[in-house]
PASE-579658 format. One record per residue: x negated, y, z negated of N, C-alpha, C, O, CB in turn; residue in one letter. Coordinates in steps of 0.2 Angstrom, whole numbers, plus 5000, padded with zeros to 4 digits. Glycine has a CB too. Example, Ala and Ser with C-alpha at 12.3 -4.5 7.8 and 13.67 -1.06 7.14 Angstrom:
<sites>
> 4934 / 4972 / 4961 / 4938 / 4978 / 4961 / 4934 / 4984 / 4961 / 4929 / 4983 / 4958 / 4943 / 4978 / 4955 / a $
> 4936 / 4989 / 4965 / 4932 / 4995 / 4964 / 4936 / 5000 / 4961 / 4933 / 5006 / 4960 / 4930 / 4997 / 4971 / s $
</sites>
This chain:
<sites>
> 5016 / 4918 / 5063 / 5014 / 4925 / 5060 / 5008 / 4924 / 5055 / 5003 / 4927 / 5056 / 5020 / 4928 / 5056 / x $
> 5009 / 4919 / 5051 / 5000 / 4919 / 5046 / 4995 / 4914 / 5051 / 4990 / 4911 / 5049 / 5002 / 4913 / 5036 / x $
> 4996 / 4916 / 5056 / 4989 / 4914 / 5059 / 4987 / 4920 / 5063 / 4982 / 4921 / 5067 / 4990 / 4907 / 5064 / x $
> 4990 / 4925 / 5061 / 4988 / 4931 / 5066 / 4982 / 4935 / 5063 / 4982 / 4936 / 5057 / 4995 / 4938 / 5068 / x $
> 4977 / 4937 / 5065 / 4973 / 4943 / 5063 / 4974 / 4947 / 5056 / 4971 / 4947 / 5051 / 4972 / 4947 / 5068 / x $
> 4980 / 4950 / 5058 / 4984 / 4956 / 5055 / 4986 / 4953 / 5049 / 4984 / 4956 / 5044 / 4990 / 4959 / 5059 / x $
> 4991 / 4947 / 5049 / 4992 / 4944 / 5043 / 4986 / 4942 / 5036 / 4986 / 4943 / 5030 / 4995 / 4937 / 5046 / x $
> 4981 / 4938 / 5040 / 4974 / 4937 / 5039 / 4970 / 4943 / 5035 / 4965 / 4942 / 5032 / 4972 / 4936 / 5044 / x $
> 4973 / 4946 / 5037 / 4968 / 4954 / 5035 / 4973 / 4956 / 5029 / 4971 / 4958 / 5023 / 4967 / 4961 / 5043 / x $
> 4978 / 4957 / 5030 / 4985 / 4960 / 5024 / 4982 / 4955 / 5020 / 4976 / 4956 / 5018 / 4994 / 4959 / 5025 / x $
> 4986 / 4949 / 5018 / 4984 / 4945 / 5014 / 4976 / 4947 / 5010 / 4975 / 4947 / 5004 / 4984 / 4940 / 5019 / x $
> 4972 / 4947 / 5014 / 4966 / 4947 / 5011 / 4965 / 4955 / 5004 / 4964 / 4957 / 4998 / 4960 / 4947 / 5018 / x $
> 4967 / 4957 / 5009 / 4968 / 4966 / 5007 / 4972 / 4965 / 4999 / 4970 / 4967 / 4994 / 4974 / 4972 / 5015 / x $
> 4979 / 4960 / 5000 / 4984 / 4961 / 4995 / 4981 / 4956 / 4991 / 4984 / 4956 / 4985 / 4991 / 4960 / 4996 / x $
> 4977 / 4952 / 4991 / 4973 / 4947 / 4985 / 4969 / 4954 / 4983 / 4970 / 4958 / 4979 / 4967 / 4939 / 4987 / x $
> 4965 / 4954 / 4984 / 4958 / 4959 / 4983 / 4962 / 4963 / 4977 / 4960 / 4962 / 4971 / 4955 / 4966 / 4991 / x $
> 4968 / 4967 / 4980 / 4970 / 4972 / 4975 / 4975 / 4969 / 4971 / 4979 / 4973 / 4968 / 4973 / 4980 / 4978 / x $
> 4977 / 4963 / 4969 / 4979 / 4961 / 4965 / 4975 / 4959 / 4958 / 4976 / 4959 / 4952 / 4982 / 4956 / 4967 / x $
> 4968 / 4958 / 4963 / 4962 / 4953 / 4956 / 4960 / 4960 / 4956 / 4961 / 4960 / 4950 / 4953 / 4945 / 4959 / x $
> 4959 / 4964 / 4957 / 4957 / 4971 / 4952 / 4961 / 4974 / 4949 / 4959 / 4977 / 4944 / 4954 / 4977 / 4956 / x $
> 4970 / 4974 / 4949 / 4973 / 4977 / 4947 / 4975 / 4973 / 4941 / 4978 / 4975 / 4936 / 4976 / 4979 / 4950 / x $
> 4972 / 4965 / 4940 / 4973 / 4963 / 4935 / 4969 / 4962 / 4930 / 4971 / 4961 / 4925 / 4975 / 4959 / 4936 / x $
> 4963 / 4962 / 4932 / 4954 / 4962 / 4930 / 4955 / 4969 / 4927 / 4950 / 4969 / 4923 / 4948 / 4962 / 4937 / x $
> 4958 / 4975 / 4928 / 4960 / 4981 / 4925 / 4963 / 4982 / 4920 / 4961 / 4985 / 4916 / 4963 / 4984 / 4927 / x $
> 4969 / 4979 / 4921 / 4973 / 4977 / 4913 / 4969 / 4974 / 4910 / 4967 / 4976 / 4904 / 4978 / 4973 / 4914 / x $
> 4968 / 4967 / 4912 / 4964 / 4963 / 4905 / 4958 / 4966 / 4902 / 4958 / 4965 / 4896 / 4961 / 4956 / 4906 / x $
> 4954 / 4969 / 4905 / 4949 / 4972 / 4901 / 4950 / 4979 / 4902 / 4946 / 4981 / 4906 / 4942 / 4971 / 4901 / x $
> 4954 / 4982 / 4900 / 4955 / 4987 / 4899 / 4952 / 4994 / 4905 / 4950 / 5000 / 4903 / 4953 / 4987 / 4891 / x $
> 4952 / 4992 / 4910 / 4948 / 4997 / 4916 / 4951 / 5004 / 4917 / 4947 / 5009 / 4917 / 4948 / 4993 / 4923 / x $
> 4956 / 5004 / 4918 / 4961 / 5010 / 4919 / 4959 / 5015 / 4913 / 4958 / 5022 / 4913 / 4972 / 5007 / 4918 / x $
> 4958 / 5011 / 4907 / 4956 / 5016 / 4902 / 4949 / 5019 / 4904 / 4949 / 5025 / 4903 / 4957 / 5014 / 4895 / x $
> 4945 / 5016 / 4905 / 4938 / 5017 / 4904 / 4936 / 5019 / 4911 / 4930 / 5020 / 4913 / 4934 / 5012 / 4901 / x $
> 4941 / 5019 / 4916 / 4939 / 5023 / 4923 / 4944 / 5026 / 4926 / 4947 / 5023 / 4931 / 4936 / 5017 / 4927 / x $
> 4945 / 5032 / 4924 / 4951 / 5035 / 4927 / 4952 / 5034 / 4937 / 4957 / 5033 / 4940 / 4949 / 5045 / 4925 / x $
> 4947 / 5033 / 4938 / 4950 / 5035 / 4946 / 4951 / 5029 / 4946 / 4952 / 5028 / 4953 / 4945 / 5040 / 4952 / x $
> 4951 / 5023 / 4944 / 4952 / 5016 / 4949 / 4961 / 5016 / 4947 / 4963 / 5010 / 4947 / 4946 / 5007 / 4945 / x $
> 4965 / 5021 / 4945 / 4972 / 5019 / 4945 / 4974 / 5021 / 4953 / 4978 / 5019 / 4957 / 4977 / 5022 / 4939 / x $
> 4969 / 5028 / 4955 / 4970 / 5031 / 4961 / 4967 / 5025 / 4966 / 4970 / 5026 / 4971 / 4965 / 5039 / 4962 / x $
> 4963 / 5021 / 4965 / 4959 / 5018 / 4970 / 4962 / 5013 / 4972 / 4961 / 5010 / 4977 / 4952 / 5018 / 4968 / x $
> 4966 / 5009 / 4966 / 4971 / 5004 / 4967 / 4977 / 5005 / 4971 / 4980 / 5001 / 4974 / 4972 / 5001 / 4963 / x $
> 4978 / 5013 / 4968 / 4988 / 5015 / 4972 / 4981 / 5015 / 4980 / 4982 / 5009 / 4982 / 4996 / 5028 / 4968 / x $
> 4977 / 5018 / 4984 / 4977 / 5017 / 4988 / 4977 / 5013 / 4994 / 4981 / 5013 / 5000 / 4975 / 5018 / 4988 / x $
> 4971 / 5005 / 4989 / 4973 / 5001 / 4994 / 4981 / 4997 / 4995 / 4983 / 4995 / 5000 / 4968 / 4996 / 4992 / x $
> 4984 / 4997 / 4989 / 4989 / 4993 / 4987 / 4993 / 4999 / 4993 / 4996 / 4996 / 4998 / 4991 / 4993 / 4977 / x $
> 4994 / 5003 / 4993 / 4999 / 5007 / 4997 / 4997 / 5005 / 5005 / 5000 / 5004 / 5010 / 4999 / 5016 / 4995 / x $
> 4990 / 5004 / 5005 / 4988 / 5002 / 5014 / 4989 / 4995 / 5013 / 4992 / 4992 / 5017 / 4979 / 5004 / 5017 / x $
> 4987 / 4991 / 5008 / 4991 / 4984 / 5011 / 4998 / 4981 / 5012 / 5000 / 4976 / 5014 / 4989 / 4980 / 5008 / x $
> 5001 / 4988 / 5008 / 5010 / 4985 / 5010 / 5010 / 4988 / 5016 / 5013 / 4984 / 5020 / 5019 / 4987 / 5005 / x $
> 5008 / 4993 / 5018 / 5011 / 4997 / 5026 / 5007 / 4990 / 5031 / 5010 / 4988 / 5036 / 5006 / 5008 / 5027 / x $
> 5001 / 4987 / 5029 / 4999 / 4984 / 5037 / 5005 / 4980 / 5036 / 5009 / 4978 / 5040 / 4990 / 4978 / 5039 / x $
> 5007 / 4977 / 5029 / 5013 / 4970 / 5029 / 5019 / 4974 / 5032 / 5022 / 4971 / 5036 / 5016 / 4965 / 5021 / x $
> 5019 / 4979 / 5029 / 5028 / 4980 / 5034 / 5026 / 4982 / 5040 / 5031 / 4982 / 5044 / 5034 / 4986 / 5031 / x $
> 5020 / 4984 / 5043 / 5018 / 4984 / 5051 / 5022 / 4978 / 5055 / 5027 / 4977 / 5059 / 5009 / 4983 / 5053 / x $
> 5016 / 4972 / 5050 / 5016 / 4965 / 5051 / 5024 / 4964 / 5052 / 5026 / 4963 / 5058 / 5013 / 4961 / 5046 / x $
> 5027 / 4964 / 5047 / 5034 / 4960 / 5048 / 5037 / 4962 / 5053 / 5041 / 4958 / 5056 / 5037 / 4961 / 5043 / x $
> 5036 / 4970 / 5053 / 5039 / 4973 / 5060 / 5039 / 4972 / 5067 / 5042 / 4975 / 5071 / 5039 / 4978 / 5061 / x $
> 5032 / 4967 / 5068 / 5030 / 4967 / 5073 / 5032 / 4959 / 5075 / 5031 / 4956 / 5081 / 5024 / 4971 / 5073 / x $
> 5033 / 4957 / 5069 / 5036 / 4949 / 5070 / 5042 / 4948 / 5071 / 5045 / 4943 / 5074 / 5035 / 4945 / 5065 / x $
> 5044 / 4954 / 5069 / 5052 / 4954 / 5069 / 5057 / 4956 / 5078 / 5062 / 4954 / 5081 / 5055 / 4961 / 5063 / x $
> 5051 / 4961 / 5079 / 5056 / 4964 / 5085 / 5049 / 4966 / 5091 / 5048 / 4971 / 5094 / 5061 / 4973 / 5081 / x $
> 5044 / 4962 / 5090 / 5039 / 4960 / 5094 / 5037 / 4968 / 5099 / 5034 / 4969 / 5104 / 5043 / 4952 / 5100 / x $
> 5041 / 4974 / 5096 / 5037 / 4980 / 5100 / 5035 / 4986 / 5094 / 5038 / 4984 / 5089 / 5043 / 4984 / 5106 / x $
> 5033 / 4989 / 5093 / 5030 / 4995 / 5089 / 5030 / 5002 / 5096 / 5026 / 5001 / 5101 / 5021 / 4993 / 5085 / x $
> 5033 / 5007 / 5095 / 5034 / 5011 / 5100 / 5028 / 5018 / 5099 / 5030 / 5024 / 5099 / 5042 / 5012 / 5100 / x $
> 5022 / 5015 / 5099 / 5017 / 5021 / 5097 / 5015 / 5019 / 5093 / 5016 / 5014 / 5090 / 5018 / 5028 / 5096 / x $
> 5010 / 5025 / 5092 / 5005 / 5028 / 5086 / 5010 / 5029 / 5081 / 5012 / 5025 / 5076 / 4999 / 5036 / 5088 / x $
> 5014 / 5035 / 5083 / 5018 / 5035 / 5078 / 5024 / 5033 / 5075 / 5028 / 5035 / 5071 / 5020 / 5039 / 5079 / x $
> 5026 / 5027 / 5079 / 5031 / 5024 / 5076 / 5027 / 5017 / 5071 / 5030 / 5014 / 5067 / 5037 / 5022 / 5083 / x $
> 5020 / 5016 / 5074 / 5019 / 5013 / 5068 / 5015 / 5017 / 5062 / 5013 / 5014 / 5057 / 5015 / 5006 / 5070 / x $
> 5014 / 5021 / 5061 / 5013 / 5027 / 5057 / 5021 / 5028 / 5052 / 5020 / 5028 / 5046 / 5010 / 5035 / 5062 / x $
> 5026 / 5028 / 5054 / 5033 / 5030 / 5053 / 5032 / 5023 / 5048 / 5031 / 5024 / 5042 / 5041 / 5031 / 5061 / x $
> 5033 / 5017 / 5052 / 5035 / 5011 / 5048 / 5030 / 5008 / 5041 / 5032 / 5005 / 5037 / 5035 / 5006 / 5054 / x $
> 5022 / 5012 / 5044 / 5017 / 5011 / 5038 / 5020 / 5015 / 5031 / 5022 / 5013 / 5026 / 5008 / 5014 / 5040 / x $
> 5019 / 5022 / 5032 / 5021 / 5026 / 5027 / 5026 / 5024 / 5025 / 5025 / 5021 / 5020 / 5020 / 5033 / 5028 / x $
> 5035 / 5023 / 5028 / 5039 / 5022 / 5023 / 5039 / 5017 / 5020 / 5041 / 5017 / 5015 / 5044 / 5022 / 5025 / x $
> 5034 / 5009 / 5023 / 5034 / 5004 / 5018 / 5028 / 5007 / 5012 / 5030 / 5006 / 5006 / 5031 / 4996 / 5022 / x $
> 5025 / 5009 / 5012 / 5022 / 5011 / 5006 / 5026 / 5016 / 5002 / 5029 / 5015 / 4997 / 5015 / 5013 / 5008 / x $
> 5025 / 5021 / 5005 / 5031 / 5024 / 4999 / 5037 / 5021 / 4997 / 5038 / 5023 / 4991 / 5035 / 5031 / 5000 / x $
> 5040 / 5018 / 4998 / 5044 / 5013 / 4997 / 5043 / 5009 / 4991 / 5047 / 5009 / 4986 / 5043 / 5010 / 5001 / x $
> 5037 / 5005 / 4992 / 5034 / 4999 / 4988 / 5033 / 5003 / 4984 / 5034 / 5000 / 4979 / 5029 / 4995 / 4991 / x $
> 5030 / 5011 / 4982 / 5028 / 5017 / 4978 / 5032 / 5018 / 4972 / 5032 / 5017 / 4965 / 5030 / 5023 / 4982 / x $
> 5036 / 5019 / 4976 / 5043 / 5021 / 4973 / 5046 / 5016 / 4966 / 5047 / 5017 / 4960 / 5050 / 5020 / 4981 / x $
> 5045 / 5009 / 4973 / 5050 / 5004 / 4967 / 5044 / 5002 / 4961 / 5045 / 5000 / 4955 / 5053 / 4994 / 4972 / x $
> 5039 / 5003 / 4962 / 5033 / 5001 / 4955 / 5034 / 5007 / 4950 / 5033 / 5007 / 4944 / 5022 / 5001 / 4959 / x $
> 5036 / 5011 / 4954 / 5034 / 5019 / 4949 / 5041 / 5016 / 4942 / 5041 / 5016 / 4936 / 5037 / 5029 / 4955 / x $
> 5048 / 5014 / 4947 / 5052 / 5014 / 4945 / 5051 / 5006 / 4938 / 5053 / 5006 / 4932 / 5056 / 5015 / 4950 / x $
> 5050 / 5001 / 4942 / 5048 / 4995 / 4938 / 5042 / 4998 / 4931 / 5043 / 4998 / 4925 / 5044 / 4989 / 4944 / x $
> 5039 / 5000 / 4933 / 5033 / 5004 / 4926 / 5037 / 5009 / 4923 / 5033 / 5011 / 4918 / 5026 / 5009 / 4928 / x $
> 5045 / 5012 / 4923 / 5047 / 5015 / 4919 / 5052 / 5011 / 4916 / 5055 / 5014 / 4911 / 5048 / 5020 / 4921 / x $
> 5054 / 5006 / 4918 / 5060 / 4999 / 4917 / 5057 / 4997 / 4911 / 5059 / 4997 / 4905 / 5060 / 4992 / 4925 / x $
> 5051 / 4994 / 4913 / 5046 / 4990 / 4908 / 5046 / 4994 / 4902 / 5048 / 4992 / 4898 / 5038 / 4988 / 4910 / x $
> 5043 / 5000 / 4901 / 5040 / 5006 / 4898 / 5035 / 5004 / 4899 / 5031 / 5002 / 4894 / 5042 / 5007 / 4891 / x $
> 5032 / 5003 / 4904 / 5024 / 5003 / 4907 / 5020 / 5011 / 4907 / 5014 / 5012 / 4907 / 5024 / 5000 / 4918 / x $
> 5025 / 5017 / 4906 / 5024 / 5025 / 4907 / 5032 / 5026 / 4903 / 5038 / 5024 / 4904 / 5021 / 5029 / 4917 / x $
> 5026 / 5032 / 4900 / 5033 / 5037 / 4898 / 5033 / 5043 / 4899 / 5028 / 5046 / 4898 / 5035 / 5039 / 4891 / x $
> 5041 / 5044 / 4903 / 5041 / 5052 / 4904 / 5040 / 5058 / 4898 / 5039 / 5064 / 4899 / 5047 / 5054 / 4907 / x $
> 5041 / 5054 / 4893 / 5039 / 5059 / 4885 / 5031 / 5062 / 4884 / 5030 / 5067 / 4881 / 5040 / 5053 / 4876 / x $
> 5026 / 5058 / 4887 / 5022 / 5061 / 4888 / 5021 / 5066 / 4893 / 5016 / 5067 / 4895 / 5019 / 5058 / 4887 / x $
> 5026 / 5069 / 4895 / 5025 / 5077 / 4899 / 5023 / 5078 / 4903 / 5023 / 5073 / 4907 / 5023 / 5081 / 4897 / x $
> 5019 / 5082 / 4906 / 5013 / 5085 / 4912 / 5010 / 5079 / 4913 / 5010 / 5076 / 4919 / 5006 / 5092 / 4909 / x $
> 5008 / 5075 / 4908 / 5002 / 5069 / 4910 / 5006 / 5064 / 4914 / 5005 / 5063 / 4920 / 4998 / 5064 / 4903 / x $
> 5013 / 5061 / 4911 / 5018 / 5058 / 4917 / 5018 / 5060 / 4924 / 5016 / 5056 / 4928 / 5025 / 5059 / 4915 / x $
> 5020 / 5066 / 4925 / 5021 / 5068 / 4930 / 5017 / 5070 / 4935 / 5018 / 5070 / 4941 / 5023 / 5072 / 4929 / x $
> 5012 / 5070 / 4933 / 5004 / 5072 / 4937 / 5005 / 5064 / 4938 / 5010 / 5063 / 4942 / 4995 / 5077 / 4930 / x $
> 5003 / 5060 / 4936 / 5001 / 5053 / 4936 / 5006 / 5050 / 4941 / 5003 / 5047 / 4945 / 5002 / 5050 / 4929 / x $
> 5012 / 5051 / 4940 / 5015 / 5048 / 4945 / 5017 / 5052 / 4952 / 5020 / 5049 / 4957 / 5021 / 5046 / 4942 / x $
> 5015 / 5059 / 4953 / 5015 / 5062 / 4959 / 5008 / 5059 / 4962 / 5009 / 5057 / 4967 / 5016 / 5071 / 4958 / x $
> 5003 / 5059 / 4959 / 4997 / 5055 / 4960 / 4996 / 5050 / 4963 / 4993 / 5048 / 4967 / 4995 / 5054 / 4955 / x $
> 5001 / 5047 / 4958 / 5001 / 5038 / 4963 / 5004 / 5039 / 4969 / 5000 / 5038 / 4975 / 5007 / 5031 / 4959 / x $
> 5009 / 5041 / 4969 / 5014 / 5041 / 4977 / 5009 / 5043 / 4981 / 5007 / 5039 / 4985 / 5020 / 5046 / 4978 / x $
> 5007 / 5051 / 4980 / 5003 / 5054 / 4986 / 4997 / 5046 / 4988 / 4996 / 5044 / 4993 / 4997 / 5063 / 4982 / x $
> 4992 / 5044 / 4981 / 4987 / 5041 / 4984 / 4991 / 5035 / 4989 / 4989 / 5033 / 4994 / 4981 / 5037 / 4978 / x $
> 4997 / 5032 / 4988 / 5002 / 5026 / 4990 / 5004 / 5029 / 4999 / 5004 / 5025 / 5004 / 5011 / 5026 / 4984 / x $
> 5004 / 5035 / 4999 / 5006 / 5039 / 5006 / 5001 / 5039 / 5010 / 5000 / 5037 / 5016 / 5009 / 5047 / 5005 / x $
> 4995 / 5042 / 5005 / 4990 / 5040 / 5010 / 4985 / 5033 / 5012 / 4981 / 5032 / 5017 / 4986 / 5045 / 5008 / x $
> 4986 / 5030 / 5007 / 4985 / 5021 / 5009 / 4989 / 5019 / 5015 / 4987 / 5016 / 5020 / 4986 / 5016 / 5003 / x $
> 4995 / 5020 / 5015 / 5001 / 5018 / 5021 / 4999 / 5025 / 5026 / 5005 / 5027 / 5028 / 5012 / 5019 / 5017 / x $
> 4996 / 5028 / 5028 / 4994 / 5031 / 5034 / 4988 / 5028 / 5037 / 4988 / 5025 / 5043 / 4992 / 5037 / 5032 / x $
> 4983 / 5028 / 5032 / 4977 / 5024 / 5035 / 4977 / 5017 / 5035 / 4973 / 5014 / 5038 / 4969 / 5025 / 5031 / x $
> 4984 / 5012 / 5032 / 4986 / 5007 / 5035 / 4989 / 5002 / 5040 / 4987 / 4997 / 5042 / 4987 / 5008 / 5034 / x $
> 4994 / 5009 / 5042 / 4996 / 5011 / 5049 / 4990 / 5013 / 5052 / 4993 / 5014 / 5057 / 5001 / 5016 / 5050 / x $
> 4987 / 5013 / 5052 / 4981 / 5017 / 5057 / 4977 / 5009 / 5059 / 4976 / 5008 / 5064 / 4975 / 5023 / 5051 / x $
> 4975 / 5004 / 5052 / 4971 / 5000 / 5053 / 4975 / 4997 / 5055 / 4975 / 4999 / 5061 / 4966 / 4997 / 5049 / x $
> 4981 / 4993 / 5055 / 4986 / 4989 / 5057 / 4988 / 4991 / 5065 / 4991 / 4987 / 5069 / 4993 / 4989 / 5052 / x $
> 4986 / 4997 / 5067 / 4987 / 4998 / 5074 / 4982 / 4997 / 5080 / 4983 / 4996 / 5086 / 4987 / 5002 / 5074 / x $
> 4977 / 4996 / 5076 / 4968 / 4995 / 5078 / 4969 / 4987 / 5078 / 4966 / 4984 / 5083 / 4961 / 4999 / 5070 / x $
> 4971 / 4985 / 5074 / 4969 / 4977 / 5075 / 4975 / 4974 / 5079 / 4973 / 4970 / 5083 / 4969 / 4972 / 5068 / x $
> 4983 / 4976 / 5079 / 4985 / 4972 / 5085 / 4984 / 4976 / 5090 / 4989 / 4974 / 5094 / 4992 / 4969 / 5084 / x $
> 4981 / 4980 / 5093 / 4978 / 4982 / 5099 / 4974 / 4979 / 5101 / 4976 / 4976 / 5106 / 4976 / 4988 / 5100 / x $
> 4969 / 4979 / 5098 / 4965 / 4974 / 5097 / 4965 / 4966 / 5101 / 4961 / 4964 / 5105 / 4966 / 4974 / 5090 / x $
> 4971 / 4963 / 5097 / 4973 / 4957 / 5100 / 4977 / 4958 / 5105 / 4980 / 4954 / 5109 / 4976 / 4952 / 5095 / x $
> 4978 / 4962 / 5106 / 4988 / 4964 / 5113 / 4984 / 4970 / 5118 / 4987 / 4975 / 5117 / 4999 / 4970 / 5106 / x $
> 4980 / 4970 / 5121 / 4977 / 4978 / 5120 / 4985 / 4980 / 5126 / 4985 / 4986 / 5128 / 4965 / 4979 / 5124 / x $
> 4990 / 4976 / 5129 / 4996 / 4979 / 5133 / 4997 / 4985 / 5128 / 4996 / 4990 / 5131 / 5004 / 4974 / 5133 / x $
> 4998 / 4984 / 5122 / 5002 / 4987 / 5116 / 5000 / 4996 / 5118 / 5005 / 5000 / 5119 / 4998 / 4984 / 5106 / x $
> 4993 / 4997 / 5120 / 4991 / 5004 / 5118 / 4994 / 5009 / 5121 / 4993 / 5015 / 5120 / 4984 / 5006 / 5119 / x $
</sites>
């Protein structure tokens, strides 16, 4: 499996948005640049959907369509969504005391998370076609 294209490319995708989401925190980026929290929930939501593509396709060697790897992208990202939203309120990373801004903020993340795990599924479908072109 970590010798495949797809793995190769996740991987790469899930460093990338780790060194920026941490390069964010330490100097303070999220504050001084509103849209890079949107721009990180994106990639971050498209690189868990190509990994749970991946996993899925290691696991059970078929993906049944366009849409059943679209099905398996978006739920691993909203998923993965979901549990960070929840870990940032565990930590006190966000507070629902701050009202409208909580809520906007985390309806925000998800959606940008939904739509990274679409165009995830989308690229994670393109590359093991790519290598399998049987698959299409």
């Amino acid at each position: 499996m970590i010798h495949t294209p797809l793995f190769k490319k996740t991987f790469a995708l899930l460093f990338l948005v780790g060194l920026v989401a941490v390069s964010a925190d330490t100097f303070y980026l999220y504050w001084s640049f509103w849209w890079l929290d949107t721009l990180v929930h994106f990639f971050a939501g498209m690189a868990v959907a190509m990994a749970g593509v991946l996993v899925w396709d290691f696991h059970y060697k078929t993906i049944t369509g366009v849409f059943g790897t679209i099905v398996i992208a978006v739920t691993s990202a909203v998923m993965a969504g979901i549990l960070w939203e929840t870990f940032e309120l565990y930590f006190d990373l966000s507070y629902p005391s701050d009202g409208r801004y909580y809520y906007i903020d985390t309806i925000s993340d998800l959606l940008m998370d939904t739509c990274g795990g679409f165009f995830g599924g989308l690229y994670a479908r393109m590359v093991l076609i790519k290598n399998n072109p049987n698959l299409k």
